[in-house]
Steps between C-alpha positions, in 0.01 A plus 500: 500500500621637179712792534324861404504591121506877392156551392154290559239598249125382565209484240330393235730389232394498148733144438619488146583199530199324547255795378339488842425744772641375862573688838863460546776646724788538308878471679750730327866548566779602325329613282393134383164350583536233732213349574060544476449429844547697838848627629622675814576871240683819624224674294138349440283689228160404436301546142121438349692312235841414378646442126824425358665856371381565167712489194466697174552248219607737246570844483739813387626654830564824264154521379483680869749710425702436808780290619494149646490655913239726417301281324520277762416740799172548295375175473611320807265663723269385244570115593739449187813319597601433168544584151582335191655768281658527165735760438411522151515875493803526627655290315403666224664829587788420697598103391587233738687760699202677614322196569750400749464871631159448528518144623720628768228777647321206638750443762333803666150393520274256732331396180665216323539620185533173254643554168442381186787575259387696163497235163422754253759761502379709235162333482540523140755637238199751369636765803803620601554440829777564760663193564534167343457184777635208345515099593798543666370769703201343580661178622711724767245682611296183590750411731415833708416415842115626410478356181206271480423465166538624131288799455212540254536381155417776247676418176224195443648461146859432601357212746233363166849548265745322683716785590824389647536803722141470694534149486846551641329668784228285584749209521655706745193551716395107485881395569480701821133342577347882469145544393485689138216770453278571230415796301213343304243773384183389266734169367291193411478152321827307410720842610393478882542117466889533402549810753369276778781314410727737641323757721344422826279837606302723331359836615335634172149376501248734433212247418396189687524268208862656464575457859335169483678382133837568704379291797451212290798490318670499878572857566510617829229831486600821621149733525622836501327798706746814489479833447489494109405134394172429735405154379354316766141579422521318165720204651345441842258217350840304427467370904190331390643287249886447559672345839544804662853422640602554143416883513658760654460883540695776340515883471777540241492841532402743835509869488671690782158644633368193502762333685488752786109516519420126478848267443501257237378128423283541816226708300534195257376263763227748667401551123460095443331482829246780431462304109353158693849288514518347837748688781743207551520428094560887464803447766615219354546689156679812694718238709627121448381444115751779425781369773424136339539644123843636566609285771485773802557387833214756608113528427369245763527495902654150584826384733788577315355812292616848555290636714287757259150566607212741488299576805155622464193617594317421227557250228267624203601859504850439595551729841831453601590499832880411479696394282828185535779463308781260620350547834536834526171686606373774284861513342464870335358676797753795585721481233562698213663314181769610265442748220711478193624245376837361316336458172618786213328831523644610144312335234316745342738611253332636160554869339276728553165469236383769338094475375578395192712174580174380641310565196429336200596679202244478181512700158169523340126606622325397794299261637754228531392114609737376732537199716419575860535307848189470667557486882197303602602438903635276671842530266330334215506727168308447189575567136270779292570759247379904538582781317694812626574839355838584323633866653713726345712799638315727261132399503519759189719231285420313225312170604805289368726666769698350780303398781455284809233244613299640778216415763160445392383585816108475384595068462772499836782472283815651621909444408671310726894441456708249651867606593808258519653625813772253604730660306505305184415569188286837589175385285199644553170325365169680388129406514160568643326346789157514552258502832703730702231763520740788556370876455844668488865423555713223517610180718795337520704226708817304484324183673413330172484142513701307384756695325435800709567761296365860515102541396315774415174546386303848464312742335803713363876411399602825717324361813625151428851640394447689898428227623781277407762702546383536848535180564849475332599798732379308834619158407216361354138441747155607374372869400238671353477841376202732521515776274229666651633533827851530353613215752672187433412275797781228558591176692875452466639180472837492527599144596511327126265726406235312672524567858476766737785586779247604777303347709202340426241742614689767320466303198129432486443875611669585158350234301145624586612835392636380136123310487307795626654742277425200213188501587477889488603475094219228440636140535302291494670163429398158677833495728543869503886593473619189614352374176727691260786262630354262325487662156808376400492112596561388176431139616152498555290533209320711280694724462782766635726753469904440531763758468599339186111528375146330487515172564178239409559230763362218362666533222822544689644801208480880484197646277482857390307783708361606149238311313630485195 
């Protein structure tokens, strides 16, 4: 008779393997599983079904705001066991030193935190960013014991160009046998063919015939369903037409509420479920198509796999019952993880602004036309042109005096300003934005992807000027200023700007308050505040706003705010 394994798990199990549905009993011990068949177990748990943990293909650990531990004692209970995570926000900050801060977090957490190490350190030279990753980097932090592959590729023209130094770092990726992600957004024709090349995922598809385009040419398809970027309505179909095993699930970003209210890629796979794709197929894209795509040893229950599973009570609306990672029963139960973290908590480093540094300055009458960034959702902007009034200190001057561009608050055009704050070369660019819907006051945050630099947007310089200097005085997070409350409501950051100290629920408790009082001063932006980190991504297209100025992405070059 064998001798007794740890744990003895009896159910359904939704096989990956064989896309099939099959009563097992599952032997686990030391934390391995060691057989699908019936043991003599110190502990015996039955289970309505049982899957593979799931795994989060993509995503930005600091788009919740929190550290690695707390992120994971959100999710786990949640049945994910795994994420595959890019530190490209980080790195952007705080360099390959803070991703090997960050990196090192993970230690402290049930969930196995995967890494992918950031390519495009800056995503572009259009920003100023603060920290340069180079080849040489790159290749070293491969070797990290996480390291699973070479993070998403954003600088699409260096690949299409030949540059040596992304070259240089794909090489390294491929000499190690590490997957290579894509960064792919709205590319077509003989472009995609060449990047196909070189790049192995993509999680960018906001159209079927994009998601399907990248299919063909042999990408592996991320469909992404976060907290920002909900695209799985529009991609679903894809299952219909593609082998499934060559899709996988994705949040790429998850806010901190919705982490601690309903986990992560698991609303992805409820989502597909509730959409028409078939239970096991929905699995499959949360589980072994991801292991298989970056070589985990995870995302299926066999012999020889760790033993990660989901017990529950119900497959199509996901009710947990308990939760298995390396054998370990419901591995975040009692415990309470680390706050903090080793990453830098002083990068927010720029003077203080006064209103007019954020304004544009124009001699001459008003209306002016200016170029303005249309945030249409889902952190896609569009190009237009409004006009906006020219102020002067005296409204009693002559009509050729010294002025500055204003809101046109009848059209929803307001300044915004983008703020190096890495402590370079202190630039500060000017613009308009339109579609933020906002009464009064100001917004602001120092989570601006990529770059990360310090945003503002408002009705007035003085509440924008308010607002960023509060930031700058708490180390950079998210605020907004209500002038008439008199309050400026604020989520500190402290941890490269980007993260909070505290604990999770402490966190989201402060986050709802920066969106409530948002909401008080009339946003009304798809995304809501989390979409004004987005404002600044200079590397997805039409158009956006850099601390060095307005930048047309397509055209990959600066334009003037003015219409000349």
């Amino acid at each position: 008779m064998p001798e007794p394994v740890d744990l003895l798990v009896r159910g359904t199990l939704v096989d990956v393997n064989t896309a099939r549905l099959e009563d097992r009993a599952i032997a686990v011990d030391d934390g391995e599983i060691v057989a699908l068949e019936e043991r003599p177990a110190e502990r015996e748990l039955d289970a309505e079904y049982v899957t593979p943990g799931l795994i989060d293909a993509h995503t930005h650990v600091e788009a919740a705001m929190v550290t690695i531990p707390q992120y994971g004692d959100a999710v786990v209970p949640h049945g994910v066991t795994s994420v595959v995570h890019d530190p490209h926000e980080i790195a952007n900050v705080t360099g390959a030193e803070g991703v090997r801060n960050f990196d090192a977090d993970a230690a402290e957490t049930p969930l196995k935190a995967r890494m992918t190490v950031p390519s495009s350190v800056p995503a572009s030279p259009l920003q100023d960013a603060g920290a340069t990753v180079d080849a040489d980097a790159v290749a070293a932090l491969l070797d990290a014991e996480r390291a699973i592959a070479l993070g998403e590729v954003m600088d699409l023209p260096a690949v299409l160009d030949g540059d040596a130094g992304m070259h240089a770092k794909i090489r390294a990726a491929r000499e190690r046998d590490l997957t290579v992600d894509g960064h792919v957004p709205g590319i077509t024709g003989s472009d995609l063919q060449e990047l196909a090349r070189y790049l192995d995922t993509d999680h960018e598809s906001v159209t079927r015939a994009e998601a399907r385009a990248k299919a063909d040419a042999g990408f592996h398809v991320h469909l992404r369903e976060g907290s920002t970027s909900k695209n799985l309505d529009a991609l679903v179909g894809i299952v219909d037409e593609v082998d499934t095993r060559r899709l996988s699930l994705c949040t790429d970003d998850r806010s901190v509420v919705d982490i601690l209210d309903r986990g992560g890629i698991n609303e992805a796979v409820v989502k597909a479920i509730d959409l028409g794709v078939d239970p096991v197929e929905a699995v499959q894209m949360a589980t072994i198509n991801t292991a298989e795509a970056y070589d985990l040893p995870f995302g299926r229950v066999e012999p020889g796999a760790p033993a990660d599973m989901v017990l529950l009570d119900d497959l199509e609306s996901w009710d947990v019952a308990h939760v298995v990672v390396d054998g370990v029963v419901d591995p975040t139960d009692g415990t309470e993880p680390p706050v903090g973290s080793a990453v830098a908590t002083d990068t927010v480093t720029f003077d203080p602004v006064d209103p007019a540094d954020l304004a544009i300055s124009h001699d001459g009458p008003g209306p002016v036309d200016v170029r303005v960034e249309s945030a249409v959702g889902s952190f896609r902007t569009e190009s237009m042109t409004a006009e906006v009034p020219v102020e002067t200190d005296d409204p009693a001057a002559e009509t050729d005096a010294a002025g500055v561009l204003t809101a046109n608050r009848e059209a929803d055009v307001l300044p915004m300003a983008v703020i190096e704050r890495h402590g370079g070369p202190g630039t500060i660019g000017c613009g308009f934005v339109h579609n933020l819907g906002l009464d009064r006051g100001a917004i602001g945050t120092t989570i601006a992807h990529d770059a990360h630099n310090c945003v503002v947007a408002g009705v007035t310089h003085d509440a924008m000027a308010a607002v960023a200097n509060e930031l700058r005085e708490v180390g950079g997070g998210l605020a907004v200023s209500d002038p008439a409350a008199d309050t400026l409501t604020t989520l500190p950051l402290p941890v490269a700007g980007m993260l909070s100290e505290a604990p999770a629920a402490e966190t989201a408790r402060r986050f709802e308050a920066v969106r409530d009082a948002a909401d008080d001063i009339g946003l009304t932006v798809p995304g809501g505040v989390l979409e004004l980190s987005y404002l600044a991504l200079e590397v997805i297209p039409e158009v956006r706003l850099t601390n060095n100025g307005l930048v047309d992405v397509t055209a990959g070059e600066y334009v003037d705010v003015v219409v000349e």
